[in-house]
N, C-alpha and C positions, 0 to 999 in steps of 0.2 A: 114831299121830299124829306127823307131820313138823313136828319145829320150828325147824329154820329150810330153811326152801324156797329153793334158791338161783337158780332160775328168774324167782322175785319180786322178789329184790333188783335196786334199779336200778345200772347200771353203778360209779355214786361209792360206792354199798353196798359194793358189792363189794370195789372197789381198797381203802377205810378196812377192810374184814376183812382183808385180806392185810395193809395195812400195821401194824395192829396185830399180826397173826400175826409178822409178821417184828419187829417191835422187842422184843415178848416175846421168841421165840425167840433174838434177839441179847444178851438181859439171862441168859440161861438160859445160851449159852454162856459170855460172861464168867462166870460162877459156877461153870462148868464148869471151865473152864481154870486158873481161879483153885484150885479144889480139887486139882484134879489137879495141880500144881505149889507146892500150899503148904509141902511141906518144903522146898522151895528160894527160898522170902522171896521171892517176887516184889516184892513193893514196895521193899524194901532196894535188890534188882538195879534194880529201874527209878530209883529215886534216884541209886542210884549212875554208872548211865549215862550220867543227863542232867545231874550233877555233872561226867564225867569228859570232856564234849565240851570238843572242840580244833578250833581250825583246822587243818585237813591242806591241804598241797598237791593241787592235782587236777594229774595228771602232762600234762607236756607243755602246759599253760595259763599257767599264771603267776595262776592265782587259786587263793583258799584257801578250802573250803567246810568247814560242822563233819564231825566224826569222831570219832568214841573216842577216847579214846587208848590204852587197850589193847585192841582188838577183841574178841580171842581168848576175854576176862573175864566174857563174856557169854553163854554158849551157851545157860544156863536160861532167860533170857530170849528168848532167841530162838527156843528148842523151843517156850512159851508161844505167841509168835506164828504160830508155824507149825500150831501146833492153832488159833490163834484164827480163822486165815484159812483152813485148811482145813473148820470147822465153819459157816463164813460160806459157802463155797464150795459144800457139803453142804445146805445151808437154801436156799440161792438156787435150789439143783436142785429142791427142794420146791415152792419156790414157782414157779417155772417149771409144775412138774404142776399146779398149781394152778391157775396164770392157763390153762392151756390148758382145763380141764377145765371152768373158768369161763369160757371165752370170751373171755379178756381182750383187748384193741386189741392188731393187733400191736405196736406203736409199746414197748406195756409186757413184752410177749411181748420182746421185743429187745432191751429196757433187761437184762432180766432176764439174758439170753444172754451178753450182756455185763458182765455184773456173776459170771457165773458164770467167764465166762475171767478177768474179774482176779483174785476171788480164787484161783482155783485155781492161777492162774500165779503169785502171788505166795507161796503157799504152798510150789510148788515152788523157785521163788528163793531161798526161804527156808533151806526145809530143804539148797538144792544149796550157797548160799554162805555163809550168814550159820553156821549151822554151822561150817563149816570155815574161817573165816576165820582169818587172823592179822594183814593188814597194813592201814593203813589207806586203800591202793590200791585193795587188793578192796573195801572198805565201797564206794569207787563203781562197783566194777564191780555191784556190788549195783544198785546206783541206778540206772544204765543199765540193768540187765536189769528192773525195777520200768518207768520209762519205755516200752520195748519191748513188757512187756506189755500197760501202758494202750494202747499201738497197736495191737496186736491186738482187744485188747479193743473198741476203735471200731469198726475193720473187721468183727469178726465182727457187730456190730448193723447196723453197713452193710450187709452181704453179705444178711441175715436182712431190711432193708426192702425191700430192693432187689429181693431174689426173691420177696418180696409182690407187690410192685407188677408184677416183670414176668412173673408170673402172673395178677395180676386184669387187666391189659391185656391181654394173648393172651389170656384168655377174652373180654373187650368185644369187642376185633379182631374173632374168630371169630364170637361172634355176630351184627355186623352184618354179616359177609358172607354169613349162613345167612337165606336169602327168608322 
């Protein structure tokens, strides 16, 4: 006996089990992350982060955005993030097999793709600067490369409709040229 038939489900079925799947899944990682980091007080650290923001210069501007004000003080929490985003970025890839498997529009097929490059890219940010920071220069070069990759991240769901669409047009083309 097949209980649940995904062939049956109509399209809005569908998406509401994915998106249930995924905010479970995202409740699982925080609990995840959270465990896996609880001898280093996460919450202490996150307190004290959003205690210790300052205005920093952003170089060469003449404007002040927040910042640490000791960067360096913060690595446990930003190993945290870099698993958080990495296990977002791991799940999205799930769900991506999912929507394909279920037929999903592309439209959510490409949402997804794109959800898969930011977090993966921000995971890598993460781990490449926020790690090794020390001044609070780099906290924006941080910021810039986060920016960077939301543009990527567009592009790649660009690139993914785009080659839908001029794929199902070269097939229309084609067929009305065939008698």
């Amino acid at each position: 006996m097949n209980i649940l038939n995904l062939h049956t489900l109509t399209e809005k079925k569908k998406e509401s089990l994915i998106t249930a799947l995924w905010v479970g899944a995202v409740f699982i990682i925080l609990a995840l992350v959270y465990y896996i980091n609880l001898s280093a007080n996460l919450w202490d650290g996150l307190v004290n982060f959003f205690t210790s923001l300052t205005l920093a210069p952003l170089p060469s501007t003449g404007i002040s955005l927040p910042a640490p004000l000791n960067p360096s003080g913060y690595v446990n929490l930003y190993t945290a993030a870099f698993q958080f985003c990495l296990g977002i970025g791991v799940l999205e890839i799930v769900i991506l097999a999912l929507r394909v498997g279920m037929h999903s529009p592309v439209s959510r097929k490409a949402e997804t793709i794109e959800n898969i490059v930011f977090w993966l890219g921000t995971s890598f940010l993460t781990v490449t600067y926020l790690e090794r920071i020390t001044l609070a220069t780099e906290w924006f070069v941080f910021w810039a490369g986060i920016i960077f990759i939301f543009g990527l991240a567009l592009l790649a769901r660009a690139i993914v409709v785009l080659a839908t669409r001029v794929t199902i047009f070269s097939l229309f083309s084609r067929s009305t040229k065939d008698p």
